[in-house]
NUZA-353131 format. One record per residue (C-alpha): x, y, z; residue number from 1. Coordinates in Angstrom, 2 decimals, always signed. Layout:
R       px       py       pz    k
R        X        Y        Z  NUM
...
# end
This chain:
R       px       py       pz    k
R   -12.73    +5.06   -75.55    1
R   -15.12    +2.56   -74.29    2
R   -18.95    +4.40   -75.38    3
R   -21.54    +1.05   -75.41    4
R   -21.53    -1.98   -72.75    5
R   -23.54    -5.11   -73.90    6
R   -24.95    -7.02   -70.84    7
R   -26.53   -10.45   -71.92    8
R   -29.16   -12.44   -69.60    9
R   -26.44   -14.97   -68.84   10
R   -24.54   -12.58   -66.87   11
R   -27.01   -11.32   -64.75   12
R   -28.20   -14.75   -63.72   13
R   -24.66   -15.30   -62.86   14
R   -24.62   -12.18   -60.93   15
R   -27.40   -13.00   -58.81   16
R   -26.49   -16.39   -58.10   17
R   -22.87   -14.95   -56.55   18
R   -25.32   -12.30   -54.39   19
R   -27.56   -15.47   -53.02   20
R   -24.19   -17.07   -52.12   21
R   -22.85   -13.83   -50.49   22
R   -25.69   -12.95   -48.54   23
R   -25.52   -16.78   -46.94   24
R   -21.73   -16.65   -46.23   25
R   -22.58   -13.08   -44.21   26
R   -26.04   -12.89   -42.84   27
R   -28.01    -9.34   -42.42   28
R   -27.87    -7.30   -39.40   29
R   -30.75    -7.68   -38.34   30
R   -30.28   -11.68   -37.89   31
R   -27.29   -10.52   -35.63   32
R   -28.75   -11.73   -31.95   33
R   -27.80    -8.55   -29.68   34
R   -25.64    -8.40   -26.76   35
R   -27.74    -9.01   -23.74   36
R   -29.33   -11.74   -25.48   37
R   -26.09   -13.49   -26.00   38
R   -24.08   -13.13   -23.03   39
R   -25.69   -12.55   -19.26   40
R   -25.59    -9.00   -17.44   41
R   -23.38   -11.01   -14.35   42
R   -20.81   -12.61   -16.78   43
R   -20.49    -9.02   -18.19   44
R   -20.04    -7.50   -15.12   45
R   -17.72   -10.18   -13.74   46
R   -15.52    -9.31   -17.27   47
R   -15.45    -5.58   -15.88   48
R   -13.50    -5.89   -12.80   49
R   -10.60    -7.14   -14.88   50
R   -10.26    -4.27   -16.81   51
R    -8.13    -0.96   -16.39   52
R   -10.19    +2.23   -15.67   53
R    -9.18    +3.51   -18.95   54
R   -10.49    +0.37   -21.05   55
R   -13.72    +0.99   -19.55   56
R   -14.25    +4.11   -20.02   57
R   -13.48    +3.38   -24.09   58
R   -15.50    +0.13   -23.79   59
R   -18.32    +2.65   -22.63   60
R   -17.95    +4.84   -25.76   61
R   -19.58    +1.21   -27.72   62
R   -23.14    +1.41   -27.35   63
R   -25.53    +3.32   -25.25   64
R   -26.23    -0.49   -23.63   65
R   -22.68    -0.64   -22.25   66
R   -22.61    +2.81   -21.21   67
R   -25.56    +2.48   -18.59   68
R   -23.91    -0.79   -18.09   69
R   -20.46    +0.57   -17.19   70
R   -21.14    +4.05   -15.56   71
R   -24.60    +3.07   -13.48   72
R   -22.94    -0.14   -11.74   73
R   -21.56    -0.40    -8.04   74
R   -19.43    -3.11    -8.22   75
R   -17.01    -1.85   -11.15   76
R   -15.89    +1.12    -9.10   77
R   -16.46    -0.94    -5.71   78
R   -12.54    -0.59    -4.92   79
R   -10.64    +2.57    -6.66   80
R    -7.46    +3.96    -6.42   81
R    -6.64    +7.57    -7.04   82
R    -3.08    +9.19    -7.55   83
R    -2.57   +12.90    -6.83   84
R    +0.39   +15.00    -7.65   85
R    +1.59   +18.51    -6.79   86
R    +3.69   +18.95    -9.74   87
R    +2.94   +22.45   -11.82   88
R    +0.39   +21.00   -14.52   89
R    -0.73   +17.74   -12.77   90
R    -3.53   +16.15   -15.51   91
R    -3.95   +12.83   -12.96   92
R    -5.71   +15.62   -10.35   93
R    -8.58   +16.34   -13.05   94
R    -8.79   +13.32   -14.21   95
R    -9.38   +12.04   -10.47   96
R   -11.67   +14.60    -9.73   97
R   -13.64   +13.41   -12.98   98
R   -13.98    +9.81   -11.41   99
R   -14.76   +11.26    -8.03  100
R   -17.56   +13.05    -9.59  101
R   -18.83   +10.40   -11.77  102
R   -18.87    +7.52    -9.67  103
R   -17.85    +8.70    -6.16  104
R   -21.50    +7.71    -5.05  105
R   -20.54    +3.67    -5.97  106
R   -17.17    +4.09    -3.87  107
R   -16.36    +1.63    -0.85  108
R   -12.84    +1.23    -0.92  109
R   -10.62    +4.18    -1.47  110
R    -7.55    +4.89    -1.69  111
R    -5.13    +8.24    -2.17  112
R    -2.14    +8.04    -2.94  113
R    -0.62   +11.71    -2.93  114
R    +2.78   +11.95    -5.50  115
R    +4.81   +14.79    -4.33  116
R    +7.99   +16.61    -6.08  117
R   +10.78   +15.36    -4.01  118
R   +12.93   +17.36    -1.93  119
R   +10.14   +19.42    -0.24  120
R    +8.67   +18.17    +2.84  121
R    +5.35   +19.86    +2.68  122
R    +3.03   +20.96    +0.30  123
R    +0.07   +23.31    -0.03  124
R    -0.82   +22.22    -3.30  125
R    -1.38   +19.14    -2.17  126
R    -4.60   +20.01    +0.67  127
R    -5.93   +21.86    -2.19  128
R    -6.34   +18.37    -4.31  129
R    -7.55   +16.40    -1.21  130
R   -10.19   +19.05    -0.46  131
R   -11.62   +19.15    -3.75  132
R   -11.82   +14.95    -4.31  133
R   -13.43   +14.53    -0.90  134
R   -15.79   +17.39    -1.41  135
R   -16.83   +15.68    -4.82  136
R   -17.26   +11.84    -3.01  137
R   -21.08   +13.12    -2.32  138
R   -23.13   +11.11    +0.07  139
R   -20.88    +8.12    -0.58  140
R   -20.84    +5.65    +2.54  141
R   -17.17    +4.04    +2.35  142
R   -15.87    +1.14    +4.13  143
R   -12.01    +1.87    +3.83  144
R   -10.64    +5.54    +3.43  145
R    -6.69    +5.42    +3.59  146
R    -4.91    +8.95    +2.10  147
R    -1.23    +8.40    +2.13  148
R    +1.71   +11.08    +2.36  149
R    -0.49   +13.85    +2.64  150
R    +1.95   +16.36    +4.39  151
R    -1.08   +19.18    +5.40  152
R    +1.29   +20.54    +7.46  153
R    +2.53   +24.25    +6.16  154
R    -1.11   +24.24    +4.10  155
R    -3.16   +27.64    +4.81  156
R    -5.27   +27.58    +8.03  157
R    -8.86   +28.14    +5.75  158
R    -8.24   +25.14    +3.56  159
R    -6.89   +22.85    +6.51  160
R   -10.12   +24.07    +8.38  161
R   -12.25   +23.54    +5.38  162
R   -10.51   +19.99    +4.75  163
R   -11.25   +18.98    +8.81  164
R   -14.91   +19.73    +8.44  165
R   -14.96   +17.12    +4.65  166
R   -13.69   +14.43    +6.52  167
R   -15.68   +14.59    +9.73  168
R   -18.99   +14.57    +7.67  169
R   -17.58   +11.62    +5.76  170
R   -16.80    +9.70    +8.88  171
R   -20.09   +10.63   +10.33  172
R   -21.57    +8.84    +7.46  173
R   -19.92    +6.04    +7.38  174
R   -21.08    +4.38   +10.22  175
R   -19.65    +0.77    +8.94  176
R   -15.88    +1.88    +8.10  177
R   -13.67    -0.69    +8.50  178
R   -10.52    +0.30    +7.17  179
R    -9.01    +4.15    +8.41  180
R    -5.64    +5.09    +7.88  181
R    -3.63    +8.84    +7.35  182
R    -0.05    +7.73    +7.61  183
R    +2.18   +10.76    +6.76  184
R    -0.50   +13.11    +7.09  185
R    +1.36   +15.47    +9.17  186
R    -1.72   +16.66   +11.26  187
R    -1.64   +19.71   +13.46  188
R    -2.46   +18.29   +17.07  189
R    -5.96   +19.93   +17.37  190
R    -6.76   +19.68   +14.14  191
R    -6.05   +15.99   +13.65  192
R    -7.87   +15.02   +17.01  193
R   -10.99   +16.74   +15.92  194
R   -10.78   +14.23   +12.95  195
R   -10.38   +11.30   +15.32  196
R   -12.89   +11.99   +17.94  197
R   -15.63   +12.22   +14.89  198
R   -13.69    +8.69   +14.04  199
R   -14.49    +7.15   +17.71  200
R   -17.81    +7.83   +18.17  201
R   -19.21    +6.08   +14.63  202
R   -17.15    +3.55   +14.11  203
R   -16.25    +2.10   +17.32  204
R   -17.25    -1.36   +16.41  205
R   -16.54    -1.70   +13.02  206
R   -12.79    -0.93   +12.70  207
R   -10.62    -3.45   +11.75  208
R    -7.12    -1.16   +10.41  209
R    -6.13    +2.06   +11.77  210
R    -2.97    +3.57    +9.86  211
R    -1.50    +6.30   +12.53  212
R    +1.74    +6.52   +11.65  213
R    +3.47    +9.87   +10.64  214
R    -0.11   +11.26   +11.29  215
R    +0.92   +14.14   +13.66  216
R    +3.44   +16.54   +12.91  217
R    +5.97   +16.48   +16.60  218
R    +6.09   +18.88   +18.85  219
R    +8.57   +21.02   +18.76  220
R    +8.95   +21.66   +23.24  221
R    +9.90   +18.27   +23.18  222
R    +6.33   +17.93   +25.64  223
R    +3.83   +15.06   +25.64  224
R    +0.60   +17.12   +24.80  225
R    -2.89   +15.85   +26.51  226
R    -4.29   +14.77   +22.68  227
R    -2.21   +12.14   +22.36  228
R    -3.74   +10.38   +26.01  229
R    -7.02   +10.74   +24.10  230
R    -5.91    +9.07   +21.19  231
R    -4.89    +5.98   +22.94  232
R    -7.77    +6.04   +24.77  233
R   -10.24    +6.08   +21.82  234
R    -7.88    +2.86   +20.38  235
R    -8.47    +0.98   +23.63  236
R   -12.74    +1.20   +22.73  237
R   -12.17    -0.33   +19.15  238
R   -12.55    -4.25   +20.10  239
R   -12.62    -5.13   +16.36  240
R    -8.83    -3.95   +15.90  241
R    -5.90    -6.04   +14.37  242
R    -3.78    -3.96   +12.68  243
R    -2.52    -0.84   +14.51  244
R    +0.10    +2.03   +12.55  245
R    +1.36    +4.31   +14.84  246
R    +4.18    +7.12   +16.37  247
R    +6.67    +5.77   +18.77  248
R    +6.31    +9.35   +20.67  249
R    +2.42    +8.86   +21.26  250
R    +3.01    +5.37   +23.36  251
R    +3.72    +5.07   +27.00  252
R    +3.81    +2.26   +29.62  253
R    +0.14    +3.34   +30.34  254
R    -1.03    +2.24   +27.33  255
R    +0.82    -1.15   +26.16  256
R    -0.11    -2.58   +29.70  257
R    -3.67    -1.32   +28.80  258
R    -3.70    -2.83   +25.49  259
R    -2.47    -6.34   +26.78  260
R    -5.28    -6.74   +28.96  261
R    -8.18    -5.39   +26.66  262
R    -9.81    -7.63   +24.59  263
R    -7.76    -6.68   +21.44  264
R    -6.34    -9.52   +19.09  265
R    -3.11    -7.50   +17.22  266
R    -2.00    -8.80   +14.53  267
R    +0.07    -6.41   +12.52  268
R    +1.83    -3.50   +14.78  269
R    +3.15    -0.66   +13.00  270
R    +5.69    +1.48   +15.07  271
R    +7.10    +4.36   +13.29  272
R    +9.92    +6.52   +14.81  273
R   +10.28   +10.24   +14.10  274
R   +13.38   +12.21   +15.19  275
R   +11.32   +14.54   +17.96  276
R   +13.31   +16.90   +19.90  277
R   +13.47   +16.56   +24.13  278
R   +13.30   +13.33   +26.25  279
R   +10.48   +11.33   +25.44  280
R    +9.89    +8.36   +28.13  281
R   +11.00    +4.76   +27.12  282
R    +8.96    +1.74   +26.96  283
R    +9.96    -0.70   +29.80  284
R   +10.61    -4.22   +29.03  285
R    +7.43    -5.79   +31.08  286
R    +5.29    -3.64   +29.12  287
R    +6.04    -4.92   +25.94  288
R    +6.52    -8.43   +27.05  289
R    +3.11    -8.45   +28.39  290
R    +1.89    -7.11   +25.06  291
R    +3.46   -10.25   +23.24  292
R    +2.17   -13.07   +25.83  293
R    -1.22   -11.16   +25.10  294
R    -1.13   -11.33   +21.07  295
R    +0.94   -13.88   +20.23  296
R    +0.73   -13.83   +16.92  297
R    +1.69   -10.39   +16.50  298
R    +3.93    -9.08   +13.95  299
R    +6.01    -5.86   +14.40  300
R    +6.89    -3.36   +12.03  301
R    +9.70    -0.74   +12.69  302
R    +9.93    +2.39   +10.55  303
R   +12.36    +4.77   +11.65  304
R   +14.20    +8.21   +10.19  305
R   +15.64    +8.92   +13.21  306
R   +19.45    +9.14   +14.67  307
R   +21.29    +6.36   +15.48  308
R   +21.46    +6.40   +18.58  309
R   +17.22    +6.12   +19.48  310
R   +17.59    +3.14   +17.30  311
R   +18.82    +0.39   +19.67  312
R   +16.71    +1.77   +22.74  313
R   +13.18    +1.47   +20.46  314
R   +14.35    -2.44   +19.00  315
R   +13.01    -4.53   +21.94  316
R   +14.08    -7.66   +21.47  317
R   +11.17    -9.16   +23.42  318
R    +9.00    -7.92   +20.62  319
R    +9.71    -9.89   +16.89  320
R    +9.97    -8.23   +14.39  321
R    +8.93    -8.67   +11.13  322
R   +10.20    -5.95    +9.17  323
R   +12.87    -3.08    +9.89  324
R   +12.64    +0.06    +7.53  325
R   +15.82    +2.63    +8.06  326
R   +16.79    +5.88    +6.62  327
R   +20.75    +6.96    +8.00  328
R   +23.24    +9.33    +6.93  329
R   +26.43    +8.09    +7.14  330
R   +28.39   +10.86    +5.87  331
R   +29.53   +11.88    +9.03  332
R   +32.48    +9.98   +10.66  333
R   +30.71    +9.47   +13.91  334
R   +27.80    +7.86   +12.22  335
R   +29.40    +4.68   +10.32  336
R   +30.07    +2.64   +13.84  337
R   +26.57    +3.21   +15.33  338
R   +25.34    +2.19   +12.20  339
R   +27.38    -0.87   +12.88  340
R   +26.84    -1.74   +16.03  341
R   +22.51    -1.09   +14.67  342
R   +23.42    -3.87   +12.44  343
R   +25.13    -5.67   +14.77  344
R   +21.93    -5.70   +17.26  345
R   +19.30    -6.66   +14.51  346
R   +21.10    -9.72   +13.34  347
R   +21.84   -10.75   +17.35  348
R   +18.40   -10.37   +18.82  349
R   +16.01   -10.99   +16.10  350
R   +17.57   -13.60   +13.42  351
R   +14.70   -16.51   +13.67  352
R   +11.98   -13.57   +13.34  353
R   +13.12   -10.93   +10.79  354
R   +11.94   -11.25    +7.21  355
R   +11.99    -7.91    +5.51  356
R   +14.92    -5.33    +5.96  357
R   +15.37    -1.80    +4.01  358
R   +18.01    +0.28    +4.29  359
R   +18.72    +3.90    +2.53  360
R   +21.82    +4.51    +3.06  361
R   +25.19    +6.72    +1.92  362
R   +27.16    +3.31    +2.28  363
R   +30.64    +3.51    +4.07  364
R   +33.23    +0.48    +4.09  365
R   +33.22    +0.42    +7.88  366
R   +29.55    -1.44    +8.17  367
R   +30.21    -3.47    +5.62  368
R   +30.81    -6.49    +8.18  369
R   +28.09    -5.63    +9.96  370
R   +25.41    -6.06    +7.05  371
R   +26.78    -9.27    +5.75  372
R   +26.47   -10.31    +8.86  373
R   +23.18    -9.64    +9.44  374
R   +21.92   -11.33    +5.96  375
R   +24.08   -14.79    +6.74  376
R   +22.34   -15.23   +10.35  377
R   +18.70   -14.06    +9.78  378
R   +17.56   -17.32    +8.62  379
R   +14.04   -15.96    +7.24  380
R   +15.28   -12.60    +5.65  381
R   +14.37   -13.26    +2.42  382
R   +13.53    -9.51    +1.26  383
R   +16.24    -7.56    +1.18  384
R   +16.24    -3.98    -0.03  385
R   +18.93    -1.55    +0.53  386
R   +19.46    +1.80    -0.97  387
R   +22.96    +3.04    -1.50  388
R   +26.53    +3.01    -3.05  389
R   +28.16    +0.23    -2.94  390
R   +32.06    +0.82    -2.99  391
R   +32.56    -3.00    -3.58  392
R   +30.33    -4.45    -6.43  393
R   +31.33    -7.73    -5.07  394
R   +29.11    -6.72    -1.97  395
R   +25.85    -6.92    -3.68  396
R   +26.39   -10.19    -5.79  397
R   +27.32   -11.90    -2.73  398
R   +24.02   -10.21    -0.82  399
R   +21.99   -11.22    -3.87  400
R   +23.64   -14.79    -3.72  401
R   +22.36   -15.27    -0.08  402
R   +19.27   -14.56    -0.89  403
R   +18.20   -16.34    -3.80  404
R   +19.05   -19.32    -2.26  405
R   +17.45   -18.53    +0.66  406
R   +14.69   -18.41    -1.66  407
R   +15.23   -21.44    -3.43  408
R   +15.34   -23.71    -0.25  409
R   +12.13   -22.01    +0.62  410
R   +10.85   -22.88    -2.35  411
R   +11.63   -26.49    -2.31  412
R   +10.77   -26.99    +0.90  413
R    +7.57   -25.74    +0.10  414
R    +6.62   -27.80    -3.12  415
R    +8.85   -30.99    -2.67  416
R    +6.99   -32.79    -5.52  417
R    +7.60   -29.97    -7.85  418
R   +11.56   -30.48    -7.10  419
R   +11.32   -33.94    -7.97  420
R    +9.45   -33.55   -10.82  421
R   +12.09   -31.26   -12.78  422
R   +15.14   -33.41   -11.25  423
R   +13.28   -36.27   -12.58  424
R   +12.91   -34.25   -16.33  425
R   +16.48   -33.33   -16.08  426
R   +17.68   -36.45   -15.47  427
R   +15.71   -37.97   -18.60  428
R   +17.52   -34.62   -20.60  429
R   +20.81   -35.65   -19.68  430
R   +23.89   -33.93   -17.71  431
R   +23.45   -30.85   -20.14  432
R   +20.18   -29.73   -18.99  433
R   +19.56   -26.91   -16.19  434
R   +19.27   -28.16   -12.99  435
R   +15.56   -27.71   -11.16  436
R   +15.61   -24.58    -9.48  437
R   +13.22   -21.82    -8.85  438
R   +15.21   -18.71    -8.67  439
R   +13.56   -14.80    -8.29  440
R   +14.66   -11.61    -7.96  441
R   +15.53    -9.72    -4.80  442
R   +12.91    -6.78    -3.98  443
# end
């Protein structure tokens, strides 16, 4: 057992020598220069709007400098993007209430994206959320408010009511809104107008996008109500308007031929068909060829649920369109050949203008023709998505054949010098190498 230690002077000169040597390989704290001396406020910031939501809030837990750095400063939470769900123990709803309460003041861009448990159409749970996020927004002044797949429809009358009178006092504050849009919303007629006419009146001359689509729930009569004439007359006033998402039911004649001779430049129309019960009126040929000659460079959108037989009726093919989104059941045996002869139409009247087609579909042999047809002569279809069963596997390699080198000729005829470049590298490689090729994968 050691019981006496015997330090001589040579050791502790040694001793202190190693601590002079230490303390210049790692200087003292207090030689450390701090943060905002080192690196600029804007560089920090411009760091900031890289990051995820959830790396700044740790990144805030640093120091007390970062902190007021992070949670005081409009342009991190500038553009935001919430996600609400109806599920039974949702923790995404608090923790977007938390942000709406924390930084709903520096809001300008927002964006709600409702997540709901799939078969059910409509959901109460779901008005709930929205009420409680908008009520927390405070005197925010927002320049884009777009809620998607909100489904209010079956919600109680208090909280719809409650819900109507949120959003009007938002939109009456935000007298510079740009950007509105409620697709899927699923608005009671008078309930959803209320919301609009507040929308009219404050920002008539700021509105660039207006997102309309789905935002009505149909009426059952199968009757055009008087609302909807006072919805296309408040879209007639906005003069700053170039993209336009709305119901097939709410348009008439009355109001393309309108729209053609306003001073409106579309550029993005967004036409989404419901299946509505009764005979709703047609739009005639002139009206929508007017509409073109006025906007030229228009693109169309079609959206549709609906049976197969309002399909060909609502694809004009003075109109080009740009993307075609379909939902069919073709379970039943009368189904497949409409389906078909859909198909049929699509790749006759619009293959030099069609570049996006998506199909959910219980797939049946009989259209089979029909939809490799329609991907070999639409020249510009290069995003192809289609939902189903495919009783030949053969069917989608060849589908995803045609497209990737659809894709590739794009692609080359888009950066020759790139081409030439790899042919020129393979070349030096030998025969063995891959050829130059950009392939990608089909959406």
């Amino acid at each position: 057992m050691l019981k006496k230690i015997y330090i001589t002077t040579k050791d502790l000169a040694e001793n202190r020598q190693a601590k002079q040597k230490f303390d210049l390989k790692l200087p003292n704290n207090s030689m450390i220069p701090y943060l905002p001396d080192r690196v600029p406020q804007h560089v920090l910031m411009q760091i900031f709007t890289y990051l995820d939501r959830i790396d700044l809030i740790r990144l805030a837990g640093v120091c007390k400098y970062l902190r007021d750095l992070i949670f005081t400063s409009p342009q991190i939470w500038r553009t935001i993007r919430l996600k609400l769900s109806c599920r039974q123990y949702p923790m995404c709803n608090k923790s977007a209430l938390w942000y709406a309460k924390l930084f709903g003041i520096h809001f300008k861009d927002l964006l709600i994206v409702c997540d709901h448990v799939r078969p059910h159409i409509s959901c109460k749970t779901m008005t709930v959320c929205l009420r409680n996020i908008l009520l927390s927004l405070g005197q925010t002044r927002l320049t884009s408010l777009v809620i998607r797949e909100g489904r209010l429809v079956n919600a109680t009358v208090p909280v719809v009511s409650s819900l109507v009178e949120i959003l009007t006092r938002i939109l009456t504050r935000c007298r510079d809104l740009q950007h509105f849009g409620m697709p899927c919303a699923l608005w009671t007629v008078k309930d959803g107008s209320k919301v609009l006419d507040t929308l009219w009146s404050t920002s008539r001359g700021s509105l660039k996008s207006l997102r309309l689509d789905a935002y009505y729930v149909p009426p059952e009569d199968g009757r055009r109500p008087a609302e909807f004439d006072r919805v296309t007359t408040g879209i007639l006033s906005l003069t700053h308007l170039t993209i336009l998402g709305i119901d097939y039911c709410v348009l008439n004649d009355a109001f393309i031929n309108s729209l053609s001779r306003a001073n409106i430049k579309i550029k993005v129309l967004i036409l989404f068909d419901l299946e509505v019960e009764g005979d709703w009126t047609q739009i005639s040929k002139n009206a929508w060829v007017n509409l073109t000659q006025a906007c030229p460079e228009m693109k169309v959108y079609f959206v549709t649920n609906g049976s197969t037989e309002r399909i060909i009726p609502k694809l004009e093919p003075a109109l080009k369109f740009y993307s075609i989104q379909m939902y069919v059941d073709v379970r039943a045996s009368r189904t497949a050949p409409k389906v078909g002869e859909v198909l049929r139409h699509i790749s006759t009247n619009f293959s030099r203008c069609l570049v996006r087609f998506d199909m959910e579909i219980h797939f049946d042999d009989r259209i089979t023709t029909s939809l490799l047809h329609l991907v070999r002569h639409c020249q510009h279809l290069v995003h192809v998505k289609i939902t189903a069963n495919f009783p030949n596997p053969k069917i989608k390699e060849t589908i995803l054949k045609l497209i990737q080198n659809r894709r590739r000729q794009i692609y080359l005829r888009k950066y020759p010098n790139t081409a030439n470049k790899r042919a020129r590298t393979n070349k030096v490689k030998g025969s063995g190498s891959r050829p130059a090729v950009a392939t990608e994968r089909m959406s």
